[in-house]
Every structure is written in structure tokens, then in C-alpha cells.
N, C-alpha and C positions, 0 to 999 in steps of 0.2 A: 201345357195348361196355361190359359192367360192370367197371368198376377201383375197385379200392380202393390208400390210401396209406396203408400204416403208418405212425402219427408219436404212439405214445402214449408213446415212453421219457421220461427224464427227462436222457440227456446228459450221466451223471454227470463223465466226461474232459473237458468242455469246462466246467467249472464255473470261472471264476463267470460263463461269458456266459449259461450255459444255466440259471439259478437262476430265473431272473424270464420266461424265454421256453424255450420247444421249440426242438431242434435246427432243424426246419423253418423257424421265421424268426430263422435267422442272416444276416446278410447276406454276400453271396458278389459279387463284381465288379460292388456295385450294385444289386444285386436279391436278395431272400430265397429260399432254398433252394425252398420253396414255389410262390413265384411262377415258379421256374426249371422246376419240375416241372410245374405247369397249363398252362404256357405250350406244351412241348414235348408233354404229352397231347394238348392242342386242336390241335395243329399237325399231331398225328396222325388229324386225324377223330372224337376223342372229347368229347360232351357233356359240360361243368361237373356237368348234372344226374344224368348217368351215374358222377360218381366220388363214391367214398363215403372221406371218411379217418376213420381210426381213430386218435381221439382219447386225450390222458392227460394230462399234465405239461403246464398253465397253457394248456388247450382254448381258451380265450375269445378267446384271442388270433388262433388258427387261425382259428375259427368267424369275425373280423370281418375276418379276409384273403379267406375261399373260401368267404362269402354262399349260394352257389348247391351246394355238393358237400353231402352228404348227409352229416352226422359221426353217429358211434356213440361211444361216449364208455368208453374203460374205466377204470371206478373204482378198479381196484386194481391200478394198471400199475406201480405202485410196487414190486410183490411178483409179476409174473407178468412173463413174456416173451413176444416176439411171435405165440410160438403160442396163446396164448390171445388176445390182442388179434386175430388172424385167425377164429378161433373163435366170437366176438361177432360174427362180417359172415357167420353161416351162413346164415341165414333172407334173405339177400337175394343171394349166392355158391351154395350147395351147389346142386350139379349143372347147376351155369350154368357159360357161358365166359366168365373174364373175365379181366384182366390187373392184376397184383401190381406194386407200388413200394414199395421202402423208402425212406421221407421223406429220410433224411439221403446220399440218392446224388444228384448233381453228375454228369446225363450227357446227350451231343448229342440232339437233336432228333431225327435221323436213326435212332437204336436208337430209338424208340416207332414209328417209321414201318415200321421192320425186323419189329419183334414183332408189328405188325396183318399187314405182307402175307404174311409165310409161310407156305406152305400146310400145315406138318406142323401137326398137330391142338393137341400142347403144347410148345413151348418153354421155355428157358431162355438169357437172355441171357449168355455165357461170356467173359470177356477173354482167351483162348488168344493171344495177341502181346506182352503185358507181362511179365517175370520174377514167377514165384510170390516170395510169402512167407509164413512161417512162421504165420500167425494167422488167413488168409483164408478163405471157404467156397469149398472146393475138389471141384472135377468130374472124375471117371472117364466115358471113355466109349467105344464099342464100336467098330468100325471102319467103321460106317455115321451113328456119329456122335449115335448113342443113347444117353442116358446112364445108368450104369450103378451106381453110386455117388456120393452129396455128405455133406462133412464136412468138420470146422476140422482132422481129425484124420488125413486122406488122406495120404500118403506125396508128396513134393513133387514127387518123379521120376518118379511112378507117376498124376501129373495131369494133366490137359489142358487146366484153366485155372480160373480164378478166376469165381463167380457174382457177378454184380456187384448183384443185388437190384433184377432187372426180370425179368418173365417173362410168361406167357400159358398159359393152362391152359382146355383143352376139357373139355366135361360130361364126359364118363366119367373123365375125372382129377382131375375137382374134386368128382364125388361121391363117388370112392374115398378122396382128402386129408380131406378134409369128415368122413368115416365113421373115418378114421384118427384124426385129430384128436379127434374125438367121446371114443374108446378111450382117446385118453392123457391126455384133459381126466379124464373119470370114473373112473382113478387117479392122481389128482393129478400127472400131469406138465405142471405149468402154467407149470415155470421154464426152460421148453428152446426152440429155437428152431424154427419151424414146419420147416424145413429137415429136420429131423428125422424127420416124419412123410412128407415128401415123400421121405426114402429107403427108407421100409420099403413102401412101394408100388410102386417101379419095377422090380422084377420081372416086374410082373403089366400095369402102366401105360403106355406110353411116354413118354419127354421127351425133347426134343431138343436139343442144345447147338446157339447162335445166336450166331456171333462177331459180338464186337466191330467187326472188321475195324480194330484199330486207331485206331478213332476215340475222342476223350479222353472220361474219366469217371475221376471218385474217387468215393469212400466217405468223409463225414466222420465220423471215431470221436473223434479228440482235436486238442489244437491244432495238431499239426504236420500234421495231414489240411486241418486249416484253413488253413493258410497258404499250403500248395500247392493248394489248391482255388480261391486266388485268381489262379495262373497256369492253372489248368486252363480256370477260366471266362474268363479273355481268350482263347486258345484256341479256346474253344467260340464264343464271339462274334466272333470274325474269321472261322471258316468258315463263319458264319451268317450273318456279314452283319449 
């Protein structure tokens, strides 16, 4: 299965550990964010050689963690957002199925195993059992459980849970992303987040919201993601075993 990891930011709220290294090899209960995420792809049935990360901010260091994954490298991640860093993995994604991570998520084993066996065509992995908050990518969705809306800007009452930056996407939704994306790279909308272009298609698309069911995952953004990412990951390693 083709996956790619988003990990080209630079981590400016976690500065100064992320000066010298990418979010990606922070260490989290032991093990770098990275190494938490290859672990729990392979664990899902996906080959090393199958994942491609997208690379930026101090690559070299990724590049001599994850030997074997495919990196694409964006040069100017400094000044673009993750919709253009997904943008650069067209020629090897558009109108393929494959499966999205964002580097700096901290999540069970069991969600990648979730996102390969379900049989609806695109999902989106959704934390619908934790309380919203005010900053998160937040999902609408229909009564069949199709979603219908995503944005940091959705009404908190009017949501049905939080995307937590895992998901899985079939050709006909990665050609139409793909072709979106394409439109808002070629007017310069290269500072916004892919999430973006994945809501001006769901009209026409489908995606499916895929709970959590409860099981732990953070998003590391700044330090206090960090610190409780260090209770999250004991957690995640006591029901792992």
C-alpha cells in the first residue's frame, strides 16, 4: 500500500528541541515519533519500501532513521504548507490508493490496522469520544457517516470529531485531491493546509469518518502536546504489550 508521512515542517512551538532536529525524531516514551510511526505502519502489513516521507527541516537526519522509505525532499518547506509538500508525492500518489500520516501524530497500532481493513473506498481517521477544542481539524458529517465538511473553523457543536492526521484515500479521491491540489498550487495557494482542498471535493467524492473508538493518540504541536504525549505513549505501550 502507498503511504506517505508528512514531516517537512520546521516545529516552530517546540523550539529549541526542534532547531537542530524535525518534529519526527523527538523522542516520545523512548522511541522517536518516527520510529513510533514505521513501527505501527509495518505492523499494519505495509512495506518500509512502500512509504515515501516528505521531507524538509534538517531531512538528513530522517533519511539515516528510515534507510529504506522513499524521501522526496521539499526545498522550501520553510515558506509552503503541507499542501504543497503532498503536492511534490503527485507522480508517485495521483490516482493511486494510498494512505496519509502526519509525522508529528502519536497514535495506536491498531488505527493503521483500522484504516487498511475497512472496506469503504476513502476514509478519514476521526476522534469522535474525546472533547473538541477550539484549534483542531474538525469533521462534519452526514447520518451515514459521510463526511461532509473539514476545517480548524467548524462550529464546535455542529462537529463530530476531531481528524487526527491518518487516513486512506482510493483512486477516484486521490485523482480528484491530486487535480484539486494541482488548481491551488497554480494560484499560488501553497501556504494552506492540504485539508483544504480535501473539502472542496467532498461534494462530488466520498470520505468516511473512521473512529477512533477511543483508543489514545495526540498530535504533537508545542510543549505541552509534548509532555502529555509522554503519558499517551505509556498508554499506547501497556496495551501493546
Amino acid at each position: 500500500m502507498n503511504t506517505i508521512i508528512l514531516a517537512a515542517g520546521e516545529g516552530r512551538r517546540l523550539h529549541p528541541l526542534t532547531l537542530e532536529r524535525p518534529k519526527a525524531m523527538l523522542n516520545v516514551g523512548g522511541r522517536t515519533l518516527i520510529e513510533r510511526a514505521l513501527d505501527g505502519l509495518q505492523n499494519a502489513g505495509i512495506s518500509m519500501t512502500d512509504i515515501i516521507i516528505l521531507s524538509g527541516h534538517k531531512s538528513a537526519l530522517l533519511e539515516a532513521a528510515a534507510p529504506e522509505c522513499t524521501f522526496i525532499h521539499n526545498k522550501i518547506y520553510d515558506s509552503t504548507n503541507n499542501i504543497y509538500s503532498l503536492w511534490l508525492a503527485r507522480e508517485r500518489l495521483a490516482g493511486e490508493e494510498f494512505i496519509l500520516l502526519n509525522s508529528d501524530v502519536l497514535f495506536s497500532k491498531k488505527m493503521a490496522v483500522d484504516v487498511l481493513s475497512d472496506d469503504r473506498e476513502s476514509v478519514l481517521v476521526v476522534d469522535d469520544v474525546s472533547p473538541l477544542v477550539t484549534e483542531e481539524m474538525r469533521v462534519k458529517v452526514d447520518g451515514k457517516g459521510r463526511i461532509t465538511e473539514i476545517a480548524k473553523t467548524l462550529d464546535v457543536e455542529e462537529s463530530a470529531g476531531e481528524y487526527i492526521g491518518l487516513a486512506r484515500f482510493g483512486r477516484d479521491f486521490s485523482k480528484a485531491l491530486f487535480e484539486r491540489i494541482g488548481e491551488m498550487v497554480s494560484t499560488d495557494q501553497t501556504d494552506v493546509w492540504y485539508e483544504n482542498a480535501i473539502n472542496d471535493i467532498l461534494d462530488t467524492f466520498p470520505l468516511y469518518s473512521l473512529s477512533t473508538r477511543g483508543m489514545p493518540w495526540i498530535e504533537i504541536d508545542d510543549h505541552g502536546d509534548l509532555d502529555r504525549a509522554s503519558e499517551i505513549a505509556k498508554k499506547i505501550d501497556d496495551l501493546e504489550g
